[in-house]
DSSP file (Angstrom, degrees, kcal/mol; ACC not computed):
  #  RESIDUE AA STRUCTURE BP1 BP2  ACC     N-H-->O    O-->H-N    N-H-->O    O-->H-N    TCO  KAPPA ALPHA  PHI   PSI    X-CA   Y-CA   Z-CA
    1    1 A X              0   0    0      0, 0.0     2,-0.3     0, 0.0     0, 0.0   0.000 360.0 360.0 360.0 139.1    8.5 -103.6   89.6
    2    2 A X        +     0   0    0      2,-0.0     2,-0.4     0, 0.0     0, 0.0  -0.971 360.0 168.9-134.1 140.0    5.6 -102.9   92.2
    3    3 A X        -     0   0    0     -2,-0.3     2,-0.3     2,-0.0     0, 0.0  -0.955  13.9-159.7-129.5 158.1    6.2 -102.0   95.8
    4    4 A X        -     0   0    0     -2,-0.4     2,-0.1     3,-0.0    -2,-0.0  -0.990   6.8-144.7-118.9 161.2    3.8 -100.7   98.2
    5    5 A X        -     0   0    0     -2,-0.3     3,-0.1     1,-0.1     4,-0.0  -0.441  18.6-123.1 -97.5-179.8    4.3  -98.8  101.4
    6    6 A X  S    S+     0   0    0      1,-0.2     2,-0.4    -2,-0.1     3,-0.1   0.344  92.6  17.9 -88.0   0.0    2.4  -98.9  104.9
    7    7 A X  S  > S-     0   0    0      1,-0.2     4,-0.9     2,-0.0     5,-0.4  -0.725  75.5-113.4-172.6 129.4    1.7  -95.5  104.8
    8    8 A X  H  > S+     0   0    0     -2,-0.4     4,-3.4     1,-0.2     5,-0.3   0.899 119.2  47.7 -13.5 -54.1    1.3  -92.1  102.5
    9    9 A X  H  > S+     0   0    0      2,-0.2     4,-2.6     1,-0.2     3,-0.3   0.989 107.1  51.8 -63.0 -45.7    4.3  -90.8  104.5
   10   10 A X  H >> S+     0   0    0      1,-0.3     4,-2.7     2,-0.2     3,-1.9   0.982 111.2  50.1 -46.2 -67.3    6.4  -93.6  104.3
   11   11 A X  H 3X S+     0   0    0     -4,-0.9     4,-1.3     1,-0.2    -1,-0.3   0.768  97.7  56.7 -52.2 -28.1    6.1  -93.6  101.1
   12   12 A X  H 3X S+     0   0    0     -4,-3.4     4,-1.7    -5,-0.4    -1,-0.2   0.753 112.8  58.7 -54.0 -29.5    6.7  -89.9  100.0
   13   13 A X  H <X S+     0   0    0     -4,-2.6     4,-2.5    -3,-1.9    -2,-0.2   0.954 102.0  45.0 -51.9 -72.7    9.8  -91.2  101.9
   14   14 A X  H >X S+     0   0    0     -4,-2.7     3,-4.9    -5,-0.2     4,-0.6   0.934 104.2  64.8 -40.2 -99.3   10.6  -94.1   99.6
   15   15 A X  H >X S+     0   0    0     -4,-1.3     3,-2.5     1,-0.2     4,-1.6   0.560 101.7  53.6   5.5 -86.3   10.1  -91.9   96.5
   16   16 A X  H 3< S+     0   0    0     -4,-1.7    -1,-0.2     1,-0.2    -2,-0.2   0.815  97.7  58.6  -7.6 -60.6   13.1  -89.8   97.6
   17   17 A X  H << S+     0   0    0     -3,-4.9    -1,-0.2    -4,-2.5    -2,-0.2   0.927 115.2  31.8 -68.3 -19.4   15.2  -92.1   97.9
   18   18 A X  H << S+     0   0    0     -3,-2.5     2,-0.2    -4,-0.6    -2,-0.2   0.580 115.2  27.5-108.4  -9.4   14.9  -93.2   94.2
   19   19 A X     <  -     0   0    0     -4,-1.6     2,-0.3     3,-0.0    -1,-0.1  -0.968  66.5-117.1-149.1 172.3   14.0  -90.0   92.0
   20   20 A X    >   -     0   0    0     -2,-0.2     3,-0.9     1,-0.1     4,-0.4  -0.573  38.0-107.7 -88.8 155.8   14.4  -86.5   91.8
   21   21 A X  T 3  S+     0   0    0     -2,-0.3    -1,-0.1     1,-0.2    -5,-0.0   0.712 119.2  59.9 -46.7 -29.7   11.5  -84.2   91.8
   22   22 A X  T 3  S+     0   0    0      1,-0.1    -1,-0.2     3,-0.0    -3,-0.0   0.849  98.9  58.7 -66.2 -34.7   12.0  -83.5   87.9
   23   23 A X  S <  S+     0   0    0     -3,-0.9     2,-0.5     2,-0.0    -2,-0.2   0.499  90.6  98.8 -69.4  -0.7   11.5  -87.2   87.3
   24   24 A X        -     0   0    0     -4,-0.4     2,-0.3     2,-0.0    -3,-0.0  -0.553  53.5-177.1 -80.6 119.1    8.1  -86.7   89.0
   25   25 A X        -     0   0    0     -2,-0.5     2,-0.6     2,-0.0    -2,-0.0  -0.939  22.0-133.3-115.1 154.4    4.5  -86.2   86.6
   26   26 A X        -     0   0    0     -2,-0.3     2,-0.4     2,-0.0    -2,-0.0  -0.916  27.3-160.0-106.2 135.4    1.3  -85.6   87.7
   27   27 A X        -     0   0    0     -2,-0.6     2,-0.2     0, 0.0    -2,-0.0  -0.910  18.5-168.1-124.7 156.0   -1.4  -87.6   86.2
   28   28 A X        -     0   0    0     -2,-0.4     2,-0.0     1,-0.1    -2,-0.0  -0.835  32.6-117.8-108.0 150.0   -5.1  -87.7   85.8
   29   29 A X    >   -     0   0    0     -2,-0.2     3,-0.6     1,-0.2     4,-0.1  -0.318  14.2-128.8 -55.6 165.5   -6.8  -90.6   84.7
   30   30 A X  T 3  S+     0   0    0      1,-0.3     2,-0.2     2,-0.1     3,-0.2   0.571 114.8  47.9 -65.1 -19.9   -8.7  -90.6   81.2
   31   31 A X  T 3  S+     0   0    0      1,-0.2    -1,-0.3     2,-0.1    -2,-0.0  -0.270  79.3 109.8-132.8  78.9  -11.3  -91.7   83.1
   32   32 A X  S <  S+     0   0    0     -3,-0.6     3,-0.2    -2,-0.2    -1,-0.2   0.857  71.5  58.5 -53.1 -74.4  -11.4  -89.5   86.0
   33   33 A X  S    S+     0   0    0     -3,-0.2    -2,-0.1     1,-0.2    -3,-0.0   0.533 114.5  39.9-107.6 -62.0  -14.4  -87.5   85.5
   34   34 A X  S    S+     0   0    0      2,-0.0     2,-0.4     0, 0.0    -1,-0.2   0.402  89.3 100.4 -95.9   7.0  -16.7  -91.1   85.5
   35   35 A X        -     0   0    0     -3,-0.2     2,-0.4     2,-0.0    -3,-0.0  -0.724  56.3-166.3 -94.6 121.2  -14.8  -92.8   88.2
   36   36 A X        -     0   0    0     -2,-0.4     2,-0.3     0, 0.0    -2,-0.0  -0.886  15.9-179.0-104.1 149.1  -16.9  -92.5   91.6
   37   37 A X              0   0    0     -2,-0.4    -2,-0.0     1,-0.1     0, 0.0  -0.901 360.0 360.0-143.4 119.7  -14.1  -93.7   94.7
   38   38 A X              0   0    0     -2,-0.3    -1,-0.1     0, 0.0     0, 0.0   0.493 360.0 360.0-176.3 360.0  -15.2  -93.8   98.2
């Protein structure tokens, strides 16, 4: 399933409602490092 929100906050919002903050990771990509984004 894919959702997106309209906006950072909203989402951080969304999140909430559906996990806890233990169910949370942070990830880096493998390919972080060679990835330009801007």
């Amino acid at each position: 399933v894919i959702h997106g929100s309209d906006a950072a906050e909203t989402a951080q919002f969304e999140i909430g409602l559906w996990f806890q903050p233990s169910e949370l990771n942070d990830w880096t990509p493998s390919d972080q490092g060679w990835r330009v984004e801007g």
